[in-house]
N, CA, C and O of each residue as an XYZ file, in Angstrom:
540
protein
N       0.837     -1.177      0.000
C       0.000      0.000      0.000
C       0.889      1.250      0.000
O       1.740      1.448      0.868
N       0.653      2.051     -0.985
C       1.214      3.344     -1.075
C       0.504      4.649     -0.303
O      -0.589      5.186     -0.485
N       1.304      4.857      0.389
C       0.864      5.926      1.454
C       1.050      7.562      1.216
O       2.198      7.963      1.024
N       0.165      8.333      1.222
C       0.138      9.851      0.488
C       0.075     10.606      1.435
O      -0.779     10.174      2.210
N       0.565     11.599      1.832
C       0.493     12.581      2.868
C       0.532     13.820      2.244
O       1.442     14.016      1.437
N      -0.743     15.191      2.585
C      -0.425     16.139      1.833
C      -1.070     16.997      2.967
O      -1.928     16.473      3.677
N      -0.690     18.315      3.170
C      -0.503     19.412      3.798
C      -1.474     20.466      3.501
O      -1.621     20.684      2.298
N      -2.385     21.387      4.553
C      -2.567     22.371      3.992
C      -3.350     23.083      5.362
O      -3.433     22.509      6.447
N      -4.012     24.726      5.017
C      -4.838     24.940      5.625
C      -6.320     24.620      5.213
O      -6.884     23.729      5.849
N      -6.979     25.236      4.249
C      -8.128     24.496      3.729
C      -9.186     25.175      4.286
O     -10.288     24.673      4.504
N      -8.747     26.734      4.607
C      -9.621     27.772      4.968
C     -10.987     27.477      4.153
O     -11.797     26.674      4.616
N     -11.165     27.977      3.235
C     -12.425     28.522      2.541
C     -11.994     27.206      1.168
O     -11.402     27.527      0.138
N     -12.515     25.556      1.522
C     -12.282     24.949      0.281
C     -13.044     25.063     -0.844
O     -14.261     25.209     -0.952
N     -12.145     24.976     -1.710
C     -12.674     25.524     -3.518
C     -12.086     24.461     -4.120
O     -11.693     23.468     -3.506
N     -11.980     24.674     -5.685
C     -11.794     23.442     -6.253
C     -10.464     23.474     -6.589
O      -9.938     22.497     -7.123
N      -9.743     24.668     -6.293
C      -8.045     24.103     -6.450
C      -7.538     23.206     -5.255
O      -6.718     22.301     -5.409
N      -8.103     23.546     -4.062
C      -7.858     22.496     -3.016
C      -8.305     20.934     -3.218
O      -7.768     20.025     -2.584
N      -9.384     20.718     -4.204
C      -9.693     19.526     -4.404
C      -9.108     19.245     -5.454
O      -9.086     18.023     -5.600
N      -8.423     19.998     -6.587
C      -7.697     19.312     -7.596
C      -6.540     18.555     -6.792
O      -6.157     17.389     -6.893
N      -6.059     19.709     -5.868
C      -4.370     19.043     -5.230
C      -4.976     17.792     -4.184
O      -4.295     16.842     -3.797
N      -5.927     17.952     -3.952
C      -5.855     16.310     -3.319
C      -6.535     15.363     -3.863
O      -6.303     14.251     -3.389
N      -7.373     15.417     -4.780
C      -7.389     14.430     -5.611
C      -6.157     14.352     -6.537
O      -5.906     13.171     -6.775
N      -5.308     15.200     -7.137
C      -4.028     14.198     -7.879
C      -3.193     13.980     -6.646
O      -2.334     13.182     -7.019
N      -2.957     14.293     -5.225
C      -2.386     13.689     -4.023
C      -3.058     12.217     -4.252
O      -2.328     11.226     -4.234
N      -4.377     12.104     -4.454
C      -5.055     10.555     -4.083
C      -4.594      9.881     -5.201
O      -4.308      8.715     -4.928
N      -4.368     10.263     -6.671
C      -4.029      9.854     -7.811
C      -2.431      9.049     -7.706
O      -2.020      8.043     -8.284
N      -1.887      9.798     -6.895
C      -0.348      8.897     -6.642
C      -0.350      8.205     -5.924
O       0.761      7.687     -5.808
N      -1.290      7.720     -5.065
C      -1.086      6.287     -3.842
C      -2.808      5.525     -3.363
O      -3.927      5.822     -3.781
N      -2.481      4.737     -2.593
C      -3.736      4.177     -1.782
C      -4.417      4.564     -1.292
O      -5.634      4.608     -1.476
N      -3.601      5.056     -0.314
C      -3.954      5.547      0.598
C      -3.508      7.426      1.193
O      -2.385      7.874      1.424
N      -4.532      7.973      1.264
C      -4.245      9.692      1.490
C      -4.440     10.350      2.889
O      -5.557     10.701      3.267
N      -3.534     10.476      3.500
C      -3.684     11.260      4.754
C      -3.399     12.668      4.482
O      -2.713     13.062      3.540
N      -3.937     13.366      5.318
C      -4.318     14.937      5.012
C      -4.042     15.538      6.376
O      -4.618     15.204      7.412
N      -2.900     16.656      6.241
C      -2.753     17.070      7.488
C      -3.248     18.539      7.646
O      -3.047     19.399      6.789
N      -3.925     18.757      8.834
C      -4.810     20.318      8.971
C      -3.882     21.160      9.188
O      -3.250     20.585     10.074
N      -3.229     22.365      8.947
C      -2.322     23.407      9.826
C      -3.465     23.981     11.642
O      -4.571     24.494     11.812
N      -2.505     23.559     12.445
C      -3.764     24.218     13.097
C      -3.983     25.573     13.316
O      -3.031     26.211     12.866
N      -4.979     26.407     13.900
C      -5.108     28.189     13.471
C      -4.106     28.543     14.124
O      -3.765     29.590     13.575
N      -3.029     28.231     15.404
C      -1.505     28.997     15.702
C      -0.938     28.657     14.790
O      -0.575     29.729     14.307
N      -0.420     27.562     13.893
C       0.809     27.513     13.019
C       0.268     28.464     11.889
O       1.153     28.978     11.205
N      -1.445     28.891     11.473
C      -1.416     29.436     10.359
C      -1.470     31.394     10.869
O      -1.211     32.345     10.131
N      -1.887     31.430     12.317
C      -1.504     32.770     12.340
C       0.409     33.397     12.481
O       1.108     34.393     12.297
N       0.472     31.981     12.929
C       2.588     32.398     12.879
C       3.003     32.521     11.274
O       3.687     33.360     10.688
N       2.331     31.383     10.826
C       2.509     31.847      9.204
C       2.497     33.070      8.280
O       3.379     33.731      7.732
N       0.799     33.130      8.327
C       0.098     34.229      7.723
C      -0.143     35.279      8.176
O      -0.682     36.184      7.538
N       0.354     35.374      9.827
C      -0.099     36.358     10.051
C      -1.719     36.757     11.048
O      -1.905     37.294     12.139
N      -2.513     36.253     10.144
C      -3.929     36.174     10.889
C      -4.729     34.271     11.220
O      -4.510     33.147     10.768
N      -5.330     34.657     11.868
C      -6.375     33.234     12.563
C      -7.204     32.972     10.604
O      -7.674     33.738      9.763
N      -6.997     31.650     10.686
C      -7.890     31.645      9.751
C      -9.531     31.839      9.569
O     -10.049     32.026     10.669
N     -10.647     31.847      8.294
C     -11.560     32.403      9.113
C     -12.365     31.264      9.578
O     -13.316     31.623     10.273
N     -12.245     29.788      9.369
C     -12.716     28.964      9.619
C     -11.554     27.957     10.657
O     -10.387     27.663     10.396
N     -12.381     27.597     11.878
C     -11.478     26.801     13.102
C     -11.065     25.546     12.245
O     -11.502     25.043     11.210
N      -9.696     25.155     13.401
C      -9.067     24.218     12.951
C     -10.255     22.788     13.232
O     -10.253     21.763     12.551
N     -10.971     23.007     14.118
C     -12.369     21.597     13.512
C     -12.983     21.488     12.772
O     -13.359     20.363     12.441
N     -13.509     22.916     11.962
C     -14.147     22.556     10.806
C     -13.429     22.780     10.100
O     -14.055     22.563      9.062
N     -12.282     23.148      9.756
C     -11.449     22.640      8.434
C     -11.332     21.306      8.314
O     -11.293     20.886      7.157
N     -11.264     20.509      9.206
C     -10.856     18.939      9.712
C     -12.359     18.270      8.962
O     -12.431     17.752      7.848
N     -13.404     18.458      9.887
C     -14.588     17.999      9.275
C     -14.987     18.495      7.941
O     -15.679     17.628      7.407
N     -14.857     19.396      7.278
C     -14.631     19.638      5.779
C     -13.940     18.460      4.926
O     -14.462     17.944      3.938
N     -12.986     18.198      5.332
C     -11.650     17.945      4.652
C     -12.222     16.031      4.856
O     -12.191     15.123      4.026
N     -12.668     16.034      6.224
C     -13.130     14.621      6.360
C     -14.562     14.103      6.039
O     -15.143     13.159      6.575
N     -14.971     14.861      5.124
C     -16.136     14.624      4.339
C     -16.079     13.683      3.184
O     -16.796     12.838      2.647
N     -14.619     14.340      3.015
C     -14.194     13.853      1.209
C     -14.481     12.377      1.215
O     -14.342     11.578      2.141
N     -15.015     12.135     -0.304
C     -14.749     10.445     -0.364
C     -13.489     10.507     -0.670
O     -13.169      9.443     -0.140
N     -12.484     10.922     -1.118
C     -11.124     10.856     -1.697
C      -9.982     10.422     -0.924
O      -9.112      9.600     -1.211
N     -10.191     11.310      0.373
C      -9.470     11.336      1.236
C      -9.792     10.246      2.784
O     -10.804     10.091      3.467
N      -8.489      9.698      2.859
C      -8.729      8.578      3.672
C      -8.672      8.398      5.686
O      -9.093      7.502      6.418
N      -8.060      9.512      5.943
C      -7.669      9.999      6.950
C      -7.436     11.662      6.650
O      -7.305     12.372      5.654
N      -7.464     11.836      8.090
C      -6.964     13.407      8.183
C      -6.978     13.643      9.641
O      -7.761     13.350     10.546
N      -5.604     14.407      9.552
C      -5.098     14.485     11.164
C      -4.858     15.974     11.503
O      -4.732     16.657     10.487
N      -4.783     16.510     12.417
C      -4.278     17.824     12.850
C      -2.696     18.016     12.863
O      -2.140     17.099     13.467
N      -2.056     18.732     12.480
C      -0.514     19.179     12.848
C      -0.263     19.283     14.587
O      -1.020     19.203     15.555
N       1.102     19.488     14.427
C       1.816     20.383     15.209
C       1.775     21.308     16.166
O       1.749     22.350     15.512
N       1.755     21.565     17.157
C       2.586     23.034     17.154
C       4.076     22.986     17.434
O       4.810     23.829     16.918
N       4.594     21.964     18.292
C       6.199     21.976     18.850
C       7.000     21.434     17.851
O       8.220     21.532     17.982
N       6.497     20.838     16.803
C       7.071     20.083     15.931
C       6.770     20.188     14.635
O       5.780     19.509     14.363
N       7.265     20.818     13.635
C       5.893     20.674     12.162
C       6.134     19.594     11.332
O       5.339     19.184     10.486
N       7.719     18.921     11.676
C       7.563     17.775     10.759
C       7.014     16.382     11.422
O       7.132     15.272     10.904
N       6.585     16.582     12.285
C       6.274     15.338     13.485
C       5.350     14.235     12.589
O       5.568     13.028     12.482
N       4.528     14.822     12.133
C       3.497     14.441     11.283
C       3.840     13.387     10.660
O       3.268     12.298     10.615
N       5.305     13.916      9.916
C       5.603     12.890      8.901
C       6.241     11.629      9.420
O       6.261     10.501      8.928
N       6.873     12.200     10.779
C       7.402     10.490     11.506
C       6.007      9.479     11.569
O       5.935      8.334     11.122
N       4.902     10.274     12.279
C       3.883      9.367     12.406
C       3.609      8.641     11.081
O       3.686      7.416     10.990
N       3.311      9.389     10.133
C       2.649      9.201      9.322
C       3.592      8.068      8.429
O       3.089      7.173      7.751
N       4.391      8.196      8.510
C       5.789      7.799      7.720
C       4.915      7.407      5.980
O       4.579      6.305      5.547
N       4.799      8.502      5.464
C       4.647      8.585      3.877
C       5.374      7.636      3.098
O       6.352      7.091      3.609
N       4.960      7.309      1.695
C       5.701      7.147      1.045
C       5.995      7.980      0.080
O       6.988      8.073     -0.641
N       5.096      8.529      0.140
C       4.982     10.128     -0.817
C       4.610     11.084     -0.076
O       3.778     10.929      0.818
N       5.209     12.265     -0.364
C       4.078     13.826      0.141
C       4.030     14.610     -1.137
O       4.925     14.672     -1.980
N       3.094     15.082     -1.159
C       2.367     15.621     -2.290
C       2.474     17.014     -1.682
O       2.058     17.277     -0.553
N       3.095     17.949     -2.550
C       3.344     19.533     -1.737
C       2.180     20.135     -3.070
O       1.965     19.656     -4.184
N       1.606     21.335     -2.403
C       0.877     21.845     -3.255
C       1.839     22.861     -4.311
O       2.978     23.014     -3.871
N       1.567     23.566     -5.611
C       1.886     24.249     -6.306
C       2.549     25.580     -6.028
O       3.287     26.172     -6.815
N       2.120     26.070     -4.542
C       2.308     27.170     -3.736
C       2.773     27.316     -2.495
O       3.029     28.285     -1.780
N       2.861     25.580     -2.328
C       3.492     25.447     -0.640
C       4.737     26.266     -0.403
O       5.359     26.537     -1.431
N       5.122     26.616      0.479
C       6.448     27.309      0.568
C       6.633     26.854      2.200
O       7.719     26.361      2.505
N       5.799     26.978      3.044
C       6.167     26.709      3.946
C       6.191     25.335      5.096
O       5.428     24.516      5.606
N       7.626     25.740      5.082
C       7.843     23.828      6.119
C       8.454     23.577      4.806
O       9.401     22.847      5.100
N       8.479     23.748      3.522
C       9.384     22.934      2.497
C      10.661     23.052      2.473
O      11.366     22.044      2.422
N      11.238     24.422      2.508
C      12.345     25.228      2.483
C      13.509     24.346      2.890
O      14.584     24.418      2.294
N      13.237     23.243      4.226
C      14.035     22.877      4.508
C      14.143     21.153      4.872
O      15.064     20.419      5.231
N      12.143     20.884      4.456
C      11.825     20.008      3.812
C      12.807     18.875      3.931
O      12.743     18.119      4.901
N      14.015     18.672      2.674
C      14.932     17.965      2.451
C      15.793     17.364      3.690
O      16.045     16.159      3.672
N      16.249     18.165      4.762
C      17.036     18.037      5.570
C      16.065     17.541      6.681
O      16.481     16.800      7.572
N      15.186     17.820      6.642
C      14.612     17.217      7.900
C      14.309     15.813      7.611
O      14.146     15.107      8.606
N      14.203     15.280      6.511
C      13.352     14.468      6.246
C      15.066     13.392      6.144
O      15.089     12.181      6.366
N      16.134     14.110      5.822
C      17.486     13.432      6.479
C      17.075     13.074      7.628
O      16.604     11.963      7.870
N      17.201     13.890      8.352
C      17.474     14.663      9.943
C      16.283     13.066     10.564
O      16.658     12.282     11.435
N      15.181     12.983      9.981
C      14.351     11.727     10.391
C      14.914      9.984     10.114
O      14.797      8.882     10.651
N      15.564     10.602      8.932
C      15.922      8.826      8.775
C      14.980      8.495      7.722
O      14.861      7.290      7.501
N      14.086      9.518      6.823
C      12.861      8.554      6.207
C      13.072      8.947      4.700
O      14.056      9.687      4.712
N      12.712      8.837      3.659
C      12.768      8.899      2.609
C      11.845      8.836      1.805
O      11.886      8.136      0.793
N      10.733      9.669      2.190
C       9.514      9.880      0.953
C       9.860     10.532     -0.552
O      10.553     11.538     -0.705
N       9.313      9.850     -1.507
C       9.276     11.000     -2.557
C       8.320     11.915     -2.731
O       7.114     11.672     -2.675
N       9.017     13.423     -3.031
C       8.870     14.444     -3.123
C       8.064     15.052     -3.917
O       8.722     15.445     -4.881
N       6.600     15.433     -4.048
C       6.146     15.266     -5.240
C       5.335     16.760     -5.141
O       4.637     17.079     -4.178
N       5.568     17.588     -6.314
C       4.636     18.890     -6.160
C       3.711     18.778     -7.066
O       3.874     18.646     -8.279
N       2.752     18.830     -6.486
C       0.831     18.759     -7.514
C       1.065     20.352     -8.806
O       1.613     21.396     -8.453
N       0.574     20.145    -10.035
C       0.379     21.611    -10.762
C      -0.501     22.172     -9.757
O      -0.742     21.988     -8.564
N      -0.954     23.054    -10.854
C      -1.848     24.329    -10.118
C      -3.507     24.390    -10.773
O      -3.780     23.672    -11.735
N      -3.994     24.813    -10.490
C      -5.664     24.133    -11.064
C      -5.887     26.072    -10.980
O      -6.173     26.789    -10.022
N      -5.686     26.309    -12.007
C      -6.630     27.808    -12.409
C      -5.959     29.054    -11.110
O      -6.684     29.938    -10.655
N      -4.983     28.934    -10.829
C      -4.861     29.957     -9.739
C      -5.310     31.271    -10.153
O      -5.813     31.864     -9.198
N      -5.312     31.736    -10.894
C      -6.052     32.964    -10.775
C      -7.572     32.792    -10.832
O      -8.061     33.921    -10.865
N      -8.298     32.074    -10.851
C      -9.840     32.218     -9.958
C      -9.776     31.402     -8.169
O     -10.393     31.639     -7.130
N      -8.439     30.147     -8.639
C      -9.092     29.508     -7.080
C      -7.756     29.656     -6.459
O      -6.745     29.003     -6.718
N      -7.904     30.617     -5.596
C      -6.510     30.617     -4.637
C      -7.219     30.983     -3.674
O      -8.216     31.660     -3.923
N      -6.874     30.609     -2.213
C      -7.328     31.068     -1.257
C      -7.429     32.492     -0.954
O      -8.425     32.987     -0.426
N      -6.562     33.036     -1.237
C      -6.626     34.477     -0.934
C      -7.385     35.566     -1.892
O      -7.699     36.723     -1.613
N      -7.588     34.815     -3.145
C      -8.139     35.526     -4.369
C     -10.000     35.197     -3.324
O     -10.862     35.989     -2.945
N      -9.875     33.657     -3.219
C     -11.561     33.621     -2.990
C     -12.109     34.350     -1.604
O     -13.297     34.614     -1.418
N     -10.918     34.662     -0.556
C     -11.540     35.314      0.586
C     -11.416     37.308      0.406
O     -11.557     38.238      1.200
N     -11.037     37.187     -1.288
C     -11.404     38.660     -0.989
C     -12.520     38.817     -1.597
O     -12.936     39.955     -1.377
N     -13.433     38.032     -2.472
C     -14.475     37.621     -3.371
C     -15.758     37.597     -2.363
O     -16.880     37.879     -2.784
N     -15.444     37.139     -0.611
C     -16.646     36.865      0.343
C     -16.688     38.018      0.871
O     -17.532     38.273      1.730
């Protein structure tokens, strides 16, 4: 069984979030989905997202696609991936963060997923930030 792990917040989901995890589901068996929770995305971004880290979770765990889905971090952001131990992670088109250094941690663990970045599904209508200035 091929194991998929893919990342996100999943504020306000649209259909670029479901392109990247359905071709996440397209490369393995099995798809685990990890939530950012609202501290890692206000250290990120800046602000609380506008939807809590439970209903992003129950959103996300609606999908038929998706097979699991877990919450992140806070003391740890790659922790996830020990649990999870991937055989793939599927980074989105725009991920930037936690990747940067990505490579070394994933030394630094001992594990060896391949690295896989999803295209982009229409970013100029479905990006998160394009659709929360649209509400």
């Amino acid at each position: 069984m091929v194991k998929v792990l893919a990342f996100g917040t999943f504020d306000i989901f649209h259909k670029g979030h479901e392109f990247y995890l359905k071709e996440a589901k397209k490369l393995g068996d099995f798809l685990v989905v990890a939530i950012a929770l609202d501290d890692t995305v206000l250290e990120i971004k800046g602000k609380l997202p506008r939807n809590s880290q439970e209903k992003r979770l129950e959103v996300i765990k609606s999908l038929p696609y998706v097979d699991k889905v877990v919450l992140g971090y806070k003391d740890d952001k790659y922790r996830i991936i020990k649990e999870v131990n991937p055989d793939i992670i599927a980074l989105g088109y725009d991920q930037n963060s936690f990747t940067r250094n990505l490579k070394k941690a994933l030394k630094d663990m001992n594990t060896h997923p391949k690295v896989i970045r999803i295209t982009s599904f229409s970013p100029e209508l479905y990006k998160s930030s394009l659709m929360k200035q649209k509400i």
